[in-house]
C-alpha positions as CSV (number, residue, x, y, z in Angstrom):
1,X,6.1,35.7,-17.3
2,X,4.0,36.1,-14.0
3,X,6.0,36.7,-11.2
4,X,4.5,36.3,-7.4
5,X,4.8,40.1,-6.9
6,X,2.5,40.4,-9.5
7,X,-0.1,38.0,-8.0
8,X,0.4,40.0,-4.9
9,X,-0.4,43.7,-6.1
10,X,-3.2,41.9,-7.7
11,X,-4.6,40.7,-4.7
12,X,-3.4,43.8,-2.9
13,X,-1.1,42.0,-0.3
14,X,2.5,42.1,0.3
15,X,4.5,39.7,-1.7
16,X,5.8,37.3,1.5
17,X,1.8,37.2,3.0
18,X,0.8,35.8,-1.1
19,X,4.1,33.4,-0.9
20,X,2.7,31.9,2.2
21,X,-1.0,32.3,0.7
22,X,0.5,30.0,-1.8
23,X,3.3,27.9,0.2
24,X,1.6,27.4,3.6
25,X,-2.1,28.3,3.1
26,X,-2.9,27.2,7.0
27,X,-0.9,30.1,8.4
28,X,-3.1,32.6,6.1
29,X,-6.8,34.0,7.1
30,X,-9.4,32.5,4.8
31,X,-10.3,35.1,3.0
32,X,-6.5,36.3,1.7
33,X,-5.9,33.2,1.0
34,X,-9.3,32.9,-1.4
35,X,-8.2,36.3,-2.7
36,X,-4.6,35.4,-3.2
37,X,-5.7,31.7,-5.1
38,X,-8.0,33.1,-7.3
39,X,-5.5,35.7,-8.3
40,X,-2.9,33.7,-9.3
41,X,-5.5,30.8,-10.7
42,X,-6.7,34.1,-13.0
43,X,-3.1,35.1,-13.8
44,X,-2.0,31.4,-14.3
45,X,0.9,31.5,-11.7
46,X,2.5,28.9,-9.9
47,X,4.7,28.6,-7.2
48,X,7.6,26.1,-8.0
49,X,9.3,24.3,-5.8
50,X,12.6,26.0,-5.5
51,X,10.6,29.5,-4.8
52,X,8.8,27.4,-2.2
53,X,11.8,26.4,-0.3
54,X,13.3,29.4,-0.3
55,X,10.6,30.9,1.4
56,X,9.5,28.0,3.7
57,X,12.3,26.0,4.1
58,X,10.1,23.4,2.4
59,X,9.5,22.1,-1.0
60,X,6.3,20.5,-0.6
61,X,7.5,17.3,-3.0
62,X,7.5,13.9,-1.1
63,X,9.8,10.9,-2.9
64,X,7.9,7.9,-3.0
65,X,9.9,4.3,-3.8
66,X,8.3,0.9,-5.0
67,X,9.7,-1.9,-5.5
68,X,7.4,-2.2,-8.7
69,X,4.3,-1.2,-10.2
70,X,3.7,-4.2,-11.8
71,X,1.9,-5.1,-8.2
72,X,-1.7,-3.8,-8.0
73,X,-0.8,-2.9,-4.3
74,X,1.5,-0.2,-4.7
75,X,-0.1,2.5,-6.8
76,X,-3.4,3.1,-4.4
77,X,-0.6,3.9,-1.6
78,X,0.8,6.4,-4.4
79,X,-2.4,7.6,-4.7
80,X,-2.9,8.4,-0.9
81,X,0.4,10.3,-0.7
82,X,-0.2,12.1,-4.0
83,X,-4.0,13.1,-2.7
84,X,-3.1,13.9,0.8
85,X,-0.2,16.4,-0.5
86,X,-2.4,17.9,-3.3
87,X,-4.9,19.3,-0.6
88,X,-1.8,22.3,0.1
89,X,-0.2,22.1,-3.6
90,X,2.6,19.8,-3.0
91,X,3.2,16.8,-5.3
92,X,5.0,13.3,-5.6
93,X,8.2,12.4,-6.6
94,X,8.2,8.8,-7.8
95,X,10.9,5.8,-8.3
96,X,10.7,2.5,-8.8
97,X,13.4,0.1,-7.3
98,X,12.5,-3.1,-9.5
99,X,13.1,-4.6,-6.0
100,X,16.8,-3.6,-5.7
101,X,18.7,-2.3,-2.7
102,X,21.2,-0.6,-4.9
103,X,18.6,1.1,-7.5
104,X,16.8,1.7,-4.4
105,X,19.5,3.7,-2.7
106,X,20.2,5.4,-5.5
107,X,16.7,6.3,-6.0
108,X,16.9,7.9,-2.5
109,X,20.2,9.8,-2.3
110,X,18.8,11.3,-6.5
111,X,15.2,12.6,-5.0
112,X,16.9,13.3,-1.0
113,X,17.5,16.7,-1.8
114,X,15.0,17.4,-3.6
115,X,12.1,16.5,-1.8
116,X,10.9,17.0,2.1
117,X,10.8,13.5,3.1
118,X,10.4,9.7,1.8
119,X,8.3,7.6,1.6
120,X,9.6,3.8,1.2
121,X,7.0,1.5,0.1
122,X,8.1,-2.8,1.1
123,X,11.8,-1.4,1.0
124,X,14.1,-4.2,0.3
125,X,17.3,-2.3,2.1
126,X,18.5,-3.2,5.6
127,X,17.1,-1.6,8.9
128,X,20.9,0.1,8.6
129,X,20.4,1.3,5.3
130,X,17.5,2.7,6.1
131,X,18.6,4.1,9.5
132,X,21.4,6.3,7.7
133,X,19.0,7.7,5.2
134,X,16.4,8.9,8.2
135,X,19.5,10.9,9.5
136,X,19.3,13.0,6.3
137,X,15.8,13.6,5.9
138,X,12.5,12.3,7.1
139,X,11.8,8.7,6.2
140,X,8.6,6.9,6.4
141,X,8.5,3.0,5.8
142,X,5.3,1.4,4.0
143,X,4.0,-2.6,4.5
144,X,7.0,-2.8,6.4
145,X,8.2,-2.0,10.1
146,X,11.6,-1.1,11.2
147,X,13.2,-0.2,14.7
148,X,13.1,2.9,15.4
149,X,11.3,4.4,12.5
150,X,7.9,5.5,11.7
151,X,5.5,3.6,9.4
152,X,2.4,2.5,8.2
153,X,1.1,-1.1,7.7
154,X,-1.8,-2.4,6.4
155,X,-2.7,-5.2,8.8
156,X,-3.2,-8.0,6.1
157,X,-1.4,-10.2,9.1
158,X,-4.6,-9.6,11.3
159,X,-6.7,-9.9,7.8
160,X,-5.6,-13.0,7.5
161,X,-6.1,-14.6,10.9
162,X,-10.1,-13.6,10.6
163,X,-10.1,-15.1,6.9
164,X,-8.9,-18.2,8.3
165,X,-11.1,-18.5,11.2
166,X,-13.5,-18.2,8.5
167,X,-12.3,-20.6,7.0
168,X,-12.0,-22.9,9.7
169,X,-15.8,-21.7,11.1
170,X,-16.8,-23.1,7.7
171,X,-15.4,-26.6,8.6
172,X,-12.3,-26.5,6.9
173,X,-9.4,-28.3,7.8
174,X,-7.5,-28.8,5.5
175,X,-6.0,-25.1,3.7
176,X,-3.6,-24.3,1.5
177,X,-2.1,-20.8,1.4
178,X,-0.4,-19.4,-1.9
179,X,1.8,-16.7,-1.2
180,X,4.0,-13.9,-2.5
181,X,5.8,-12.0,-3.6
182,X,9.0,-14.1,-3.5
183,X,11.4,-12.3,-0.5
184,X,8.7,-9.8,1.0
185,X,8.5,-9.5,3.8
186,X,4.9,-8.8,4.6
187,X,4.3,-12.2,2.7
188,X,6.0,-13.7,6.3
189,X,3.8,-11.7,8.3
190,X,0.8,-13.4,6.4
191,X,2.2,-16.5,6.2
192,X,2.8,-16.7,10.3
193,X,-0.3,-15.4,11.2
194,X,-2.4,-18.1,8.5
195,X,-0.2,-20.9,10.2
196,X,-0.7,-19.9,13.6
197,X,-4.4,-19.5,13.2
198,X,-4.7,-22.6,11.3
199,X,-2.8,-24.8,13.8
200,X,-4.5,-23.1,16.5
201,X,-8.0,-24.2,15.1
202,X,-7.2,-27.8,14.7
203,X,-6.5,-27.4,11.1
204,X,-3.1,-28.1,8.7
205,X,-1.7,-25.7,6.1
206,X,0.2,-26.4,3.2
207,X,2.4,-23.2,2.6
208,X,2.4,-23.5,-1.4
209,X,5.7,-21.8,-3.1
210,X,5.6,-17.9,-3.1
211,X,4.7,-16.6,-6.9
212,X,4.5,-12.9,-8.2
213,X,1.1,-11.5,-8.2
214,X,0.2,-11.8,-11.6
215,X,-3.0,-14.1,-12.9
216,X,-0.5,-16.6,-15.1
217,X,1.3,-17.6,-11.6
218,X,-2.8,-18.2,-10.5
219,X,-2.8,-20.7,-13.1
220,X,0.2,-22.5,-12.8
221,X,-0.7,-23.1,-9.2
222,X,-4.0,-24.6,-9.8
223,X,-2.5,-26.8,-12.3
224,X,0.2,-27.6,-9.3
225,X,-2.5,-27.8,-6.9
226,X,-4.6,-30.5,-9.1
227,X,-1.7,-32.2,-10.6
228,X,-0.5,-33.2,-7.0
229,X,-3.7,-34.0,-5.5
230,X,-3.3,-31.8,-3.1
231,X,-5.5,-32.6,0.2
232,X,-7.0,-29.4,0.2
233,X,-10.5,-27.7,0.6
234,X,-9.8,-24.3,0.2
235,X,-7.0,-21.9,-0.8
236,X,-6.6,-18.7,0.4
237,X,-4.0,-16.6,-2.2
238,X,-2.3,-13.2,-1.4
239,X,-3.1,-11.3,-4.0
240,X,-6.7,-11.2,-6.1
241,X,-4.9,-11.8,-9.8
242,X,-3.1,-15.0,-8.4
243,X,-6.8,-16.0,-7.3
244,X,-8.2,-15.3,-11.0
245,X,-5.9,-17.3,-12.3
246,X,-6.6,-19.7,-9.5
247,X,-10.3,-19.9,-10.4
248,X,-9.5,-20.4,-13.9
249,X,-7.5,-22.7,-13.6
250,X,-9.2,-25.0,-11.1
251,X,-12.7,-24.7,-13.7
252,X,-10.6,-25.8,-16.4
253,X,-9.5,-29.1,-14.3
254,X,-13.1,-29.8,-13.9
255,X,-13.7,-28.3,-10.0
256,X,-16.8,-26.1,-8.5
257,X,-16.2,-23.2,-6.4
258,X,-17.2,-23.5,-3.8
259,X,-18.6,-27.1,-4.3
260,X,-15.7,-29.0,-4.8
261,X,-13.5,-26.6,-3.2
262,X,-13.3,-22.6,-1.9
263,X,-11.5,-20.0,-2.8
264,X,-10.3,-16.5,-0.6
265,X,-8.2,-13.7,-1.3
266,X,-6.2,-11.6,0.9
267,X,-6.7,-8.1,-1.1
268,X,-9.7,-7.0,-3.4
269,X,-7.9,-5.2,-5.6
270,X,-9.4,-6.6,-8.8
271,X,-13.2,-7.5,-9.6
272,X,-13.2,-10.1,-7.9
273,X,-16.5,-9.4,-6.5
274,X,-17.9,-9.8,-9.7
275,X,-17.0,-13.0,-10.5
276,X,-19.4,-15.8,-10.3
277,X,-19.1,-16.6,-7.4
278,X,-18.6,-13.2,-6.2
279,X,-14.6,-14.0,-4.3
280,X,-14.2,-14.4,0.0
281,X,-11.5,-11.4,0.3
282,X,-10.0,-8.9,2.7
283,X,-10.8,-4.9,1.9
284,X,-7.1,-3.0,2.1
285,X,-8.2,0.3,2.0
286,X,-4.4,1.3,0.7
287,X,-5.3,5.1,-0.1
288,X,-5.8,5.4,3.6
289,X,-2.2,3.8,4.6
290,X,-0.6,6.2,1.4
291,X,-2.2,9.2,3.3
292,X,-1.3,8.4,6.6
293,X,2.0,8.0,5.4
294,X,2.0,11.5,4.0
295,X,0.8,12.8,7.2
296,X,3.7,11.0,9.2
297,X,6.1,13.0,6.7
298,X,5.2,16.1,7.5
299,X,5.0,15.7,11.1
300,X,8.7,15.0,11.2
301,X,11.0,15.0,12.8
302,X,9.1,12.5,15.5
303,X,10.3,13.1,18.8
304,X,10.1,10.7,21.9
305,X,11.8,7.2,22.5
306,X,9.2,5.0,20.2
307,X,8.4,6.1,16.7
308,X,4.8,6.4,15.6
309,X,3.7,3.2,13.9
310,X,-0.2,3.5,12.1
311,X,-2.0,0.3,11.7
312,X,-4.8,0.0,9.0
313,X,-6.9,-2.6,9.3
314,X,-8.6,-4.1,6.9
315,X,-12.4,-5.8,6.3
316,X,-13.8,-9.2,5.5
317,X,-16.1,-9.5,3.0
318,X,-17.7,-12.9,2.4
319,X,-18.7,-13.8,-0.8
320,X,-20.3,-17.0,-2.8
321,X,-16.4,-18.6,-3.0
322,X,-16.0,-19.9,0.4
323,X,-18.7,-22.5,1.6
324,X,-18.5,-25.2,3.9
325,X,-16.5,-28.4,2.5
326,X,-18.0,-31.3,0.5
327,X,-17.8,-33.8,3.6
328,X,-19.4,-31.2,5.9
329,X,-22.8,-30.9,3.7
């Protein structure tokens, strides 16, 4: 078995200056560290974690929690974390709540001392909850904000306020706005911001029931939507499988998008853009929020009376789906 001594007489260092080679590669010149990595890479070593922490006081493993990964929204923040931590050989620690607070504490006390911070992705514990696990170890919260700690958000919220100006530019006034997931609290954010901005423009929004983001609950709300008679011209949904299965759905009952009515999606995280039409959606560039995340971790601890809070914003891109409204042509 390799040990790190060995990598270090092979790269003709002392053992600590290859451990830090290895451990904390920005504190090294350049070319040790080269000479360090590609002895160990020839002599198929690895620093694990417990070695790490030993000798840096860090692990280099971050826990990350969902709530699921059923949503298409959580693994590209995964992603980020798991990319930003590989570029100095650290890794990801993973749970899954299945949108529980209990299996969600749990999750966090099991990886807390293993890992050198968290990362809590739409956490479904209270601000208190949340506030006694920060005392332990970094936390970082994810499409969620919460007093007095730091954390990322995609701005979907401001997303959705230039979708629905869209909208409205378009001539629309009369929107519905399909929702979800069922409790989250990001869905709120959205749903304020699309009712402000629709009321603001002269418009009325029908808030349809929240459903999970799967293309089944797309379906059932176009048959809803058509069975009703709803007095809509578009719909925007919150997630781009609930608008799949709201474009199938709404072809089936006989209507044209965007002839008879158009269709806009809050995330573009399926191919939407190459459906015909090509779907109205918001770019959330998730990666980018899972990194920035990352990067909060290991800044810790945060110092100052107001956390740091990182916004990403995200992009409209208008596509064939969204047109102006049959009585506006």
């Amino acid at each position: 078995m390799v040990r790190l001594a060995d990598v270090a007489r092979a790269a003709g260092v002392s053992t600590s200056t290859a451990s830090r080679a290895l451990s904390r590669p920005d504190m090294v010149a350049a070319e040790t560290r080269e000479r360090v990595a590609k002895a160990a890479a020839e002599m198929g070593f690895t620093l694990n974690a417990t070695a790490r922490a030993l000798t840096t006081g860090h692990t280099g493993l971050v826990g990350v929690i969902v709530p699921t990964l059923a949503n298409p929204f959580f693994p590209p923040i995964v992603t980020g974390v798991q990319e930003s931590l590989a570029e100095t050989g650290g890794n990801v620690l993973l749970g899954v709540s299945d949108r529980s607070e209990e299996r969600e504490r749990e999750l966090a006390a099991q990886l807390g001392s293993r890992v050198d911070g968290l990362v809590l992705v739409a956490p479904v514990s209270g601000d208190a909850t949340l506030h006694e696990l920060a005392e332990r170890l970094p936390v970082v919260t994810v499409d969620r904000t919460t007093p007095g700690l730091p954390g990322v958000v995609v701005d979907t919220p401001g997303g959705v306020r230039e979708l629905m100006a869209h909208l409205l530019g378009l001539g629309h006034r009369h929107i519905a706005y399909l929702g979800g997931p069922p409790g989250s609290w990001m869905d709120r954010q959205r749903t304020r911001a699309a009712r402000k901005a629709v009321e603001d423009g002269g418009g009325e929004l029908t808030v349809l029931d929240p459903v999970p983001p799967q293309v089944d609950a797309g379906l059932a709300a176009a048959e809803h939507l058509v069975r009703r008679a709803e007095r809509v011209t578009a719909v925007m949904a919150y997630s781009s499988y609930v608008l799949l299965g709201l474009l199938m759905g709404l072809r089936g009952a006989g209507l044209r998008v965007p002839e008879d009515i158009s269709l806009a999606a809050s995330d573009d995280l399926t191919v939407i853009g190459m459906t015909q039409p090509g779907t109205t959606a918001l770019h959330v560039p998730l990666q980018e929020a899972g990194a920035a995340a990352c990067r909060l971790v290991r800044e810790a601890p945060h110092t100052g009376e107001r956390p740091p809070r990182v916004r990403v914003p995200t992009r409209l891109v208008v596509r064939g789906s969204t047109a102006p409204p049959p009585e506006k042509r």
